[in-house]
Structure formats: C-alpha cells, structure tokens
C-alpha positions as CSV (number, residue, x, y, z in Angstrom):
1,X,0.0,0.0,0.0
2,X,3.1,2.3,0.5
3,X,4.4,1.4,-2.5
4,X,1.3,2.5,-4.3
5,X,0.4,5.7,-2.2
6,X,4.0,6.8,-3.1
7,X,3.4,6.3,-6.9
8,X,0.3,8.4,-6.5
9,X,1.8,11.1,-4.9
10,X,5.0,10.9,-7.5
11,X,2.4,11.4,-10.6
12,X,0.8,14.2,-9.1
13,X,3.9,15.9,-8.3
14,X,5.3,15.0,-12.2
15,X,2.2,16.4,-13.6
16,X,2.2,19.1,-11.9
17,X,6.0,19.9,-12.7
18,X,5.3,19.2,-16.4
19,X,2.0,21.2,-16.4
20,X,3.7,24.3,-15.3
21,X,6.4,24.3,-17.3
22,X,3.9,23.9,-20.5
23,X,3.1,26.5,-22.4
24,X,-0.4,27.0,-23.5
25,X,-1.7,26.4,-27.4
26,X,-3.4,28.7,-29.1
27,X,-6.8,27.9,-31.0
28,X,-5.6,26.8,-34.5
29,X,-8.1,27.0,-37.6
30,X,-9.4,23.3,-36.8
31,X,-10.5,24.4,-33.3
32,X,-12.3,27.5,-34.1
33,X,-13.7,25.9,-36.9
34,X,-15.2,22.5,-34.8
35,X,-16.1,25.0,-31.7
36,X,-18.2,27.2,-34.1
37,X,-20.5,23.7,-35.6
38,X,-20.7,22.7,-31.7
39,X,-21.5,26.4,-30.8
40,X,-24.1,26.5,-34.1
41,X,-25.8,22.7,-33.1
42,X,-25.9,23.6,-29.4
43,X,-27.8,27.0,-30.5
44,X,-30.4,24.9,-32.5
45,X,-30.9,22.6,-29.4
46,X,-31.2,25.8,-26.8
47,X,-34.0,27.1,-29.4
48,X,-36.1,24.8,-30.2
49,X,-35.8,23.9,-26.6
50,X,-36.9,27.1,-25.8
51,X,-40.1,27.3,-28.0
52,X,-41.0,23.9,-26.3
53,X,-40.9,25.8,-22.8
54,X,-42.9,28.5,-24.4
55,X,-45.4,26.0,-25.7
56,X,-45.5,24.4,-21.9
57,X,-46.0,28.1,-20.5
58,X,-49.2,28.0,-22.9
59,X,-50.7,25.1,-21.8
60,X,-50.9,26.7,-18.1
61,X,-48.1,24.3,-16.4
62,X,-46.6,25.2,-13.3
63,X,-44.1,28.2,-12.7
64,X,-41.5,25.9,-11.3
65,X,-42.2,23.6,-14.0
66,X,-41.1,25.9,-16.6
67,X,-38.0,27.0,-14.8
68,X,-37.0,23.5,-14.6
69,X,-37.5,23.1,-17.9
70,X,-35.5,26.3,-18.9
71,X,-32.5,25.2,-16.6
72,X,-32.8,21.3,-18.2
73,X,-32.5,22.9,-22.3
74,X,-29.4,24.8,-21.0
75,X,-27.8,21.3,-19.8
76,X,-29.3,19.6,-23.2
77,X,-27.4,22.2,-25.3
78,X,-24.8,21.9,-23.3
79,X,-24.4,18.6,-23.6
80,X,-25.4,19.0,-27.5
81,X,-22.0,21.2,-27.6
82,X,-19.8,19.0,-25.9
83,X,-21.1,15.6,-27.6
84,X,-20.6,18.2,-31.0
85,X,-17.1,18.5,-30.5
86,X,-16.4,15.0,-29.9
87,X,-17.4,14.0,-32.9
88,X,-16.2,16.7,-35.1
89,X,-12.7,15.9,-33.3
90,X,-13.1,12.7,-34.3
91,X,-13.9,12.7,-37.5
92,X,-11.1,14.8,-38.1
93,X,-13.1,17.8,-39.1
C-alpha cells in the first residue's frame, strides 16, 4: 500500500511539474472551426428547446415547471456542444 500511495503522490507531483512548465496552445483553424459547428448545433438545441418551454407556459403548467424546464434545455445544449465536438474531433473535421 506504501508502495502505491508513493506512486500516487509521485504522478501528481510530475504532472504538476510538467503542467507548469507547458506552455499554453493557441486555438488553431481546426479548433475554431469544430467550436463554431458545436456552438451552431448547441444553438439549434437551446431554441427549439426554448419554444417547447414556451409551448408548456401555454398550456398553463406550473411556474417551477417551466424554470426546470428552462435550466434542463441549458444542460441539453450543453451537452449538445460537448457531444458536438467529440465528434467533429473525431472525425477529423
């Protein structure tokens, strides 16, 4: 168990070292481009998302109801985004 702890603490302290001594990358054409289709298919999500809330605020549902709602097509285009550019990055895009 010793043996292990000390590993642990050894590849915190190396990642550390290396992530400080890194410098940081710039966004490169490939980046911006595969953040701007997650940005555009997360905005599609967030507003047809947000018409449905709108239709739910029509049919008389509860005022907690529709803030739940609201706060869950936030996550959903969130998670729209971040699914988005997983793919794209995969495909190579």
């Amino acid at each position: 168990m010793g043996v292990i702890a000390a590993q642990i603490v050894a590849q915190i302290a190396a990642h550390i070292f290396f992530a400080l001594q890194a410098r940081p990358e710039g966004a490169d054409e490939r980046d911006r481009g595969v953040d701007r289709l997650a940005q555009r298919n997360a905005y599609f999500v967030l507003f047809g998302s947000v018409w449905a809330v709108l239709g739910m605020a029509l049919a008389a549902m509860a005022p907690l109801t529709l803030a739940y709602a609201l706060v869950g097509a936030i996550v959903l285009a969130e998670l729209v985004r971040f699914a988005s550019q997983l793919v794209y990055y995969r495909r190579g895009l």
